[in-house]
N, C-alpha and C positions, 0 to 999 in steps of 0.2 A: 128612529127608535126613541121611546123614550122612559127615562129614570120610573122606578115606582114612586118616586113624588112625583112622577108628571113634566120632568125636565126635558123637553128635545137634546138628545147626544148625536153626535157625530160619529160616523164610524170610518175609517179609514181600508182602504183598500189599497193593495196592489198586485197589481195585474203584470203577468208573467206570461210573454208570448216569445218563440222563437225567431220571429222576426217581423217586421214592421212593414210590407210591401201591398203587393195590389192582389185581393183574392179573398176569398168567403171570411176565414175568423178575421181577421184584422178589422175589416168589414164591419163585421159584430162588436168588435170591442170596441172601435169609434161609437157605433148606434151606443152602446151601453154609455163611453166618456158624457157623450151628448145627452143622453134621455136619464138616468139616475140625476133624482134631486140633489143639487149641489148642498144645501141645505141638510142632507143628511150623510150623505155620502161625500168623503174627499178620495178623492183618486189619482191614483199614481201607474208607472208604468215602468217595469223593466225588458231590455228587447235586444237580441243582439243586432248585428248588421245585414243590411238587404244589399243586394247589386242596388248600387248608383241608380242603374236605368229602373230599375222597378222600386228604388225606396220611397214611404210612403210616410215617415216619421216628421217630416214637414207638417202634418196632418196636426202631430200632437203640441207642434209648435203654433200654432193657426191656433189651436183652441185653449194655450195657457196653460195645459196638463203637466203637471212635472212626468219627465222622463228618464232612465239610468239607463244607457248604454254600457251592454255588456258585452262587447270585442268578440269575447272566447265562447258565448254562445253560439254555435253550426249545427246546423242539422245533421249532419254528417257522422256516424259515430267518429267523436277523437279524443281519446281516455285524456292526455294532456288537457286542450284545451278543455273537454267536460271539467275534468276536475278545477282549472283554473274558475269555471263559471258559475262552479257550485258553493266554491269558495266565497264568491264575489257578490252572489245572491243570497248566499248563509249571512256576508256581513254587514248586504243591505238589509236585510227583513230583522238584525237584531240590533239595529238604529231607528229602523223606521218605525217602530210601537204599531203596528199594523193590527185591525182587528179583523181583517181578512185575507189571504191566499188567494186568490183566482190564478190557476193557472191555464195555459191554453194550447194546444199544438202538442204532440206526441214529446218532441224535443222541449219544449220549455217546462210541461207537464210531470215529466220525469225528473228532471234537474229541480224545478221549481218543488216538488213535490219532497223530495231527498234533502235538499234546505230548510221546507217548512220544520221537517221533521226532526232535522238537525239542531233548529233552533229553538225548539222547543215550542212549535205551532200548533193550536187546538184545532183550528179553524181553518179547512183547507179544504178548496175545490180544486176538481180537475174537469177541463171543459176539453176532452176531446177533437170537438170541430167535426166528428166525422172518422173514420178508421184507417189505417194505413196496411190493412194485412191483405188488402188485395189491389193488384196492379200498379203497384208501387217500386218493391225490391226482390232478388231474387228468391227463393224458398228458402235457404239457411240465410239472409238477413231479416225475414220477416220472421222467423220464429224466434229471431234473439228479440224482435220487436213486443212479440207477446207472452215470452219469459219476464222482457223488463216490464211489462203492464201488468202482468200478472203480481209481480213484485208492489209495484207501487201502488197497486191498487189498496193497500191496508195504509198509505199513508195519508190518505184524506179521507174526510167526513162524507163529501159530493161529490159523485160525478154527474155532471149535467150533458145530457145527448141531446142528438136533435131528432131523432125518431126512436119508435118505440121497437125496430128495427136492428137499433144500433146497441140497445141492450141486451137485446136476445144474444147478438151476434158475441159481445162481452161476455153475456154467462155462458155461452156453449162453448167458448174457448177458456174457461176456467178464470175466469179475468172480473173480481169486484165480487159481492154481495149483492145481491136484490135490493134491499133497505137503502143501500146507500144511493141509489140512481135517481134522476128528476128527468126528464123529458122535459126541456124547453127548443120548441120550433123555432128557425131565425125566423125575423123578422123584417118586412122592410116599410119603408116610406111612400105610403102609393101614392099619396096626396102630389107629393115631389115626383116620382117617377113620371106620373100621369101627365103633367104640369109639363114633360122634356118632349111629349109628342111633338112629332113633324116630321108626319109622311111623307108629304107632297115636297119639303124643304131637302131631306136627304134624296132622296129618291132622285130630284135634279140634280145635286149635287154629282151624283155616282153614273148620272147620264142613263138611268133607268126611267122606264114607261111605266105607268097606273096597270098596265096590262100586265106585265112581268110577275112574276110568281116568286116570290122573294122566302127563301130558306134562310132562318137567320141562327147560329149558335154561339153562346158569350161564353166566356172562358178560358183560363190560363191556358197555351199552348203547350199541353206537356201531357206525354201519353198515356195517363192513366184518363182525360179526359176525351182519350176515342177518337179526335180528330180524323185520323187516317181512314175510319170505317166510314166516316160521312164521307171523303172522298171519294172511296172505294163505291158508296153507294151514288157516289153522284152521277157517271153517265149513266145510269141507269135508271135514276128520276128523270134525265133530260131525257131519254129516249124514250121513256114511258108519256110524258106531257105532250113530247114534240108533236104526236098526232092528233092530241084534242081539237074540239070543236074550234075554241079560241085561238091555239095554232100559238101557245103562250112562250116565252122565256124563261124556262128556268134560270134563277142567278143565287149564288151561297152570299153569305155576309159574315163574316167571320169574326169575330170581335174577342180582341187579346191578344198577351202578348207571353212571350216564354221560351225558352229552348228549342222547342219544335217549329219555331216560323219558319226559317231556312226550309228544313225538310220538309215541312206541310207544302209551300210553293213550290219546291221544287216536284214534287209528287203531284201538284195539279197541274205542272206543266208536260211531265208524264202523260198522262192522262188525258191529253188535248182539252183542259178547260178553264185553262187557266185566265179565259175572256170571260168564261161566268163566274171566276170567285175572286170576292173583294179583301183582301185582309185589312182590316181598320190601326191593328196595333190597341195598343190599351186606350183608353177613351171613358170618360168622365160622362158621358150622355147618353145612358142604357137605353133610356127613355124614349128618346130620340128612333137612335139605331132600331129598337126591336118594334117602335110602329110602323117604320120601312118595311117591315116583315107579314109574311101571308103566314109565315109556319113555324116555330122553334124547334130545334134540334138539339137532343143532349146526349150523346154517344156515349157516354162515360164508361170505364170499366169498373167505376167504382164512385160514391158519391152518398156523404153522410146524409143529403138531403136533398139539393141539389138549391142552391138559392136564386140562381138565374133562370131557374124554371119557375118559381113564384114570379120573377121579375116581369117574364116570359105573361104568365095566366093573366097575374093584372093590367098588363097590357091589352087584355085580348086574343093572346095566340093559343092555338092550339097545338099541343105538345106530341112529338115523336121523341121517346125516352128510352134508353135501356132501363132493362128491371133491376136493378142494383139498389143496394143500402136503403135510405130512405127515400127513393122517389116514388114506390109504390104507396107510400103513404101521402105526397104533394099530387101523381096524377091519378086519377081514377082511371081507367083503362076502358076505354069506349064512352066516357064520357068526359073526361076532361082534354083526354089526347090518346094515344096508341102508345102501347109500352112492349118494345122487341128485347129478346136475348140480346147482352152487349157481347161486341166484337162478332157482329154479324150480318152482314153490310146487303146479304140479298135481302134477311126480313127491316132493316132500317128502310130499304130502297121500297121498301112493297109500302111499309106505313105511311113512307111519304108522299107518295105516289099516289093512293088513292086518300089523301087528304087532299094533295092540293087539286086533284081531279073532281073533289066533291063539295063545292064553296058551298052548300048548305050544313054540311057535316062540320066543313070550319067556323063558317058563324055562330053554329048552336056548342062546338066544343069552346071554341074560345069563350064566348057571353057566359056559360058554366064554368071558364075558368077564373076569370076574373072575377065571378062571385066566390066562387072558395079562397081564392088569394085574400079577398075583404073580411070573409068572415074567421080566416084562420091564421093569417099571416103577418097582421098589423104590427109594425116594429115596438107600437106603444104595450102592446100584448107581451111581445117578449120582453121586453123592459121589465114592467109590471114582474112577471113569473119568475125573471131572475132576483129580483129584489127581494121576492117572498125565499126563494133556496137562502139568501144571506140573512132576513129576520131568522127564520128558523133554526141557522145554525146560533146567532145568537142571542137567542131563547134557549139554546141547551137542547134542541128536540135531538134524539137519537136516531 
């Protein structure tokens, strides 16, 4: 930014997430720590606690970021600790001279948001990440979900979605104004992703053939993510393959970590297949893992965009998705990948089936996906779009 004499200023940011672990926004707010000119932008971070085994706030230690640990942030609704958190966020943002709010995550979003407002903040985003009103909690906690969204939506300037999807789905449930919303797509690093290939490297590793037929899906293990339908649909890809001309191996690749590991294995060992599917655990080398792969799987019941399916296109693979949130907007449907009703494991089984049955259909969907991952998805892109929502707010635009 700079003075009307022409002075470069600084603006100050802090960033308000619910919690700091492994999974799409956190994701994002590193891309942003790293890609926003330090030069103009200083950044900060408030965040409560992650499990041990998935915290990720080591991350903002690595890169120098001041951070404020806030205990009494949970996801969870707990009037106590909220209010302990709102306190504590009210008495950072009225020391820290901030000239921006970004908040992120349903829970830091709200709390973050009731602070700004508290403290008498002009300047206030709310970055959803994506919706929590379906497949998440049960129907009377999801409507206290879009009571309090509804509420807070009159207390910030922006809200920034990742599809043009996720707006709709806001204004039909009475939630924001029109005016106030920006569509910015995540973003990612393909330069870097590209750079992690090594087919022939994992592929030995996990004692898999060049011939095997490799189903790979990235993702928190937690059931709004669908895992159990790719299982559900998995003897029925291997029974489907088994008789091709190749006489191939179906094998799953699972990548993630979450609540649901326990049960996801123990459900493929149900299921007699527990020899075709690999669970990785969380893993640093997407890149890697998903060029081990013939096919991307994203079972979701719900998904503001789906980032591991860009992950997935720019790789090459070609996508079986459910139709949810914003993935209708990342796959094209017959030409990027097949897009099934979620939580439906005969048409997941069909999509997969005659992908990995049709290696010219996955060359030509994959080489089309990895050209729209390039032309649409570049993290320097979203970088770029988010830095224009923070000029605009201060410029005063309405």
């Amino acid at each position: 930014m700079t003075t009307p004499e022409g002075r470069q200023t600084q603006l100050k940011v802090l960033h308000i997430i619910t919690r700091m672990e492994e999974g799409g926004a956190p994701r994002v707010l590193l891309a942003l720590l790293d890609g926003l000119d330090p030069e103009t932008f200083i950044q900060e971070v408030a965040t409560g606690k992650a499990p041990q085994a998935w915290d990720i706030t080591g991350e903002l230690k690595k890169r120098g970021v001041p951070y404020h640990t806030v205990s009494s942030m949970v996801r969870r609704p707990a009037p106590i600790q909220d209010t302990a958190a709102l306190l504590s966020l009210w008495s950072l943002m009225r020391r820290g001279a901030y000239d921006i709010i970004h908040t992120h995550t349903s829970k830091g979003g709200f709390l973050g948001r009731l602070a700004a407002k508290a403290a008498g903040h002009a300047r206030t985003i709310y970055a959803p990440h994506g919706t929590v009103f379906t497949g998440y909690f049960p129907a009377w906690q999801t409507r206290m979900f879009i009571l309090a969204e509804k509420l807070a939506a009159g207390w910030c300037e922006r809200i920034i979605t990742l599809s043009h999807a996720e707006v709709r789905e806001f204004l039909e449930r009475g939630i924001g104004e029109e005016a106030r919303f920006r569509v910015v797509p995540n973003g990612i690093d393909i330069e870097k992703l590209i750079a992690q290939r090594d087919r022939e490297g994992v592929r030995a590793a996990l004692g898999w053939s060049e011939r095997d037929l490799v189903i790979v899906s990235v993702g928190r293990l937690e059931p709004v993510k669908g895992h159990l339908t790719l299982l559900t649909a998995a003897p029925r890809i291997i029974e489907s393959v088994s008789g091709s001309p190749a006489d191939a191996v179906v094998r799953f690749l699972i990548v993630g970590d979450g609540t649901m590991k326990e049960r996801l294995a123990l459900e493929a060992e149900r299921l007699g297949i527990s020899d075709r599917v690999h669970f990785t655990g969380h893993r640093y080398d997407a890149g890697a893992l998903l060029s081990a792969g013939d096919l991307f799987a994203m079972p979701s019941l719900n998904e503001g965009m789906g980032l591991a399916v860009v992950e997935a296109m720019a790789c090459g693979l070609p996508v079986a998705a459910s139709r949810v949130g914003g993935i209708p907007e990342v796959v094209e449907d017959g030409v990027t990948g097949v897009l099934v009703p979620p939580n439906d494991a005969d048409a997941l089984a069909a999509a997969c089936s005659g992908l990995l049955l049709d290696p010219a259909a996955r060359e030509r969907m994959g080489a089309e996906g990895e050209r729209r991952a390039r032309a649409r998805y570049d993290i320097y892109t979203m970088i770029q779009n988010t830095a224009a929502v923070y000029r605009e707010l201060m410029e005063g635009a309405s």
